[in-house]
N, C-alpha and C positions, 0 to 999 in steps of 0.2 A: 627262654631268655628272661620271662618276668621272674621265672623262682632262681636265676644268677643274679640278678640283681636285689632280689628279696634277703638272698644267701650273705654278698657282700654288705646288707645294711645291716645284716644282726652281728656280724664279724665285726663290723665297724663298731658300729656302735657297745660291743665289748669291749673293744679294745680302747677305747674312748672311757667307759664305766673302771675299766682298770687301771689307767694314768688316773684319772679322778682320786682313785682310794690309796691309788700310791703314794700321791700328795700329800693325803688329808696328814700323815702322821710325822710329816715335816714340819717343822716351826719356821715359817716368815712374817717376816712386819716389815711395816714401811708407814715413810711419814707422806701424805699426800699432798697438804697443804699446809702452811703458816700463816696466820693473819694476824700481823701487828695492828692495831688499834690502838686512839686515845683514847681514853675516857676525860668525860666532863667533871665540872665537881658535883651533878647528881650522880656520877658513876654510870653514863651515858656513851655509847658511842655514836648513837644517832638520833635522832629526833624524828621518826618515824622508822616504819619497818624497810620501805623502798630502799635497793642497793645506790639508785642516783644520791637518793637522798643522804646516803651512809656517805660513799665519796666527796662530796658536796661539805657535808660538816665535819671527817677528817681533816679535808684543807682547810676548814673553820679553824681548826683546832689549832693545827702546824702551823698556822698565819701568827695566830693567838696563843704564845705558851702560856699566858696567866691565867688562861680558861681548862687548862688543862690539869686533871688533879693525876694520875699515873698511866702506865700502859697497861693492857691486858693483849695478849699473846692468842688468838684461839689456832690450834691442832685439831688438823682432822689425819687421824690415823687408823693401822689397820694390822692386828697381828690375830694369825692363825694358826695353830697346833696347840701342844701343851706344852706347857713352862714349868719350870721346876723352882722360880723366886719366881716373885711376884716383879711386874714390870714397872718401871720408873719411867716417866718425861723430864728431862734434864733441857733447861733453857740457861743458855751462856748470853751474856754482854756484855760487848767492847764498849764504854760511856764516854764521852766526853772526860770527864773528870776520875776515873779509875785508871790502872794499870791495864796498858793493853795488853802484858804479857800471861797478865793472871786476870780473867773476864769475871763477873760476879755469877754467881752461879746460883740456880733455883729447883727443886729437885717435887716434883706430885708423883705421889703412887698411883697408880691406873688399871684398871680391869680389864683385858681384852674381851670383848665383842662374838658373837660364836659367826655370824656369817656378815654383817656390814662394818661398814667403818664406824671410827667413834669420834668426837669430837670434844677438845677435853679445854680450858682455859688458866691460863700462869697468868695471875696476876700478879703483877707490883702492891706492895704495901706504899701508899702516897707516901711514908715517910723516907722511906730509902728511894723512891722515883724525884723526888728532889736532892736528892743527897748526891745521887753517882753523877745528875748532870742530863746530859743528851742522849740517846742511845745511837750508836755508830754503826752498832753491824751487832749479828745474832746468830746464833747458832741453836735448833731444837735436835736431841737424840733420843729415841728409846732404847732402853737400857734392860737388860737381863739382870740381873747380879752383878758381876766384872766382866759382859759381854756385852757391848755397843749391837743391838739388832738393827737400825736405821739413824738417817739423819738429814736433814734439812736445815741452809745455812742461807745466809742472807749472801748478796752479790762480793761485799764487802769484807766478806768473814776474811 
């Protein structure tokens, strides 16, 4: 009885070792999370490291737009296989004061990561964060070349 059951863990767990390898030379990505943030005008989003503390002085911020010098965006993402262009983060937004039918668009080159996720930041230049107005809604993708791999969008999009 102990060596059929000895028997089915090595079968198992072959066969477990081979989905594994069959994966590995697939290409997936995905966006995990988006974190819009204000920045201060020391280029601040919180005023210690604590996350209460961080939500605490967002709604500082949001209360206060004159205290606000732009956004920063941070992505935590996640691509695995091999690429054959190099990978782009594309952040869209709908503003207040832009066309909502054409979003202003913001484009970082990115490195994927060989086994964790990465974590990368879009920031706004404070000159154009006063220009477009409010931000309304958001859309982040990562992008192949001229193949869309993932995407995370705001409620709003």
């Amino acid at each position: 009885m102990l060596r059929v059951v000895r028997r089915l863990d090595i079968i198992l767990g072959l066969l477990l070792c081979a989905g594994c390898v069959w994966t590995v030379g697939a290409a997936e990505a995905r966006i995990i999370k988006v974190l819009p943030h204000y920045l201060d005008q020391q280029g601040r989003r919180a005023l210690s490291p604590s996350l209460y503390e961080r939500d605490a002085y967002q709604a500082q911020l949001r209360r206060h737009p004159q205290m606000q010098s732009t956004m920063r965006f941070d992505v935590q993402w996640k691509a695995r296989g091999s690429f054959q262009e190099p990978l782009r983060l594309r952040l869209e937004l709908r503003t207040s004061r832009g066309d909502l039918a054409k979003p202003y668009q913001q484009e970082e080159t990115v490195r994927p990561g060989r086994w964790f996720s990465r974590w990368s930041a879009l920031t706004l230049k404070p000159a154009l964060y006063r220009q477009i107005g409010e931000v309304l809604a958001w859309r982040v993708t990562l992008w192949e070349g001229n193949r869309q791999l993932a995407e995370q969008k705001s409620f709003l999009w």
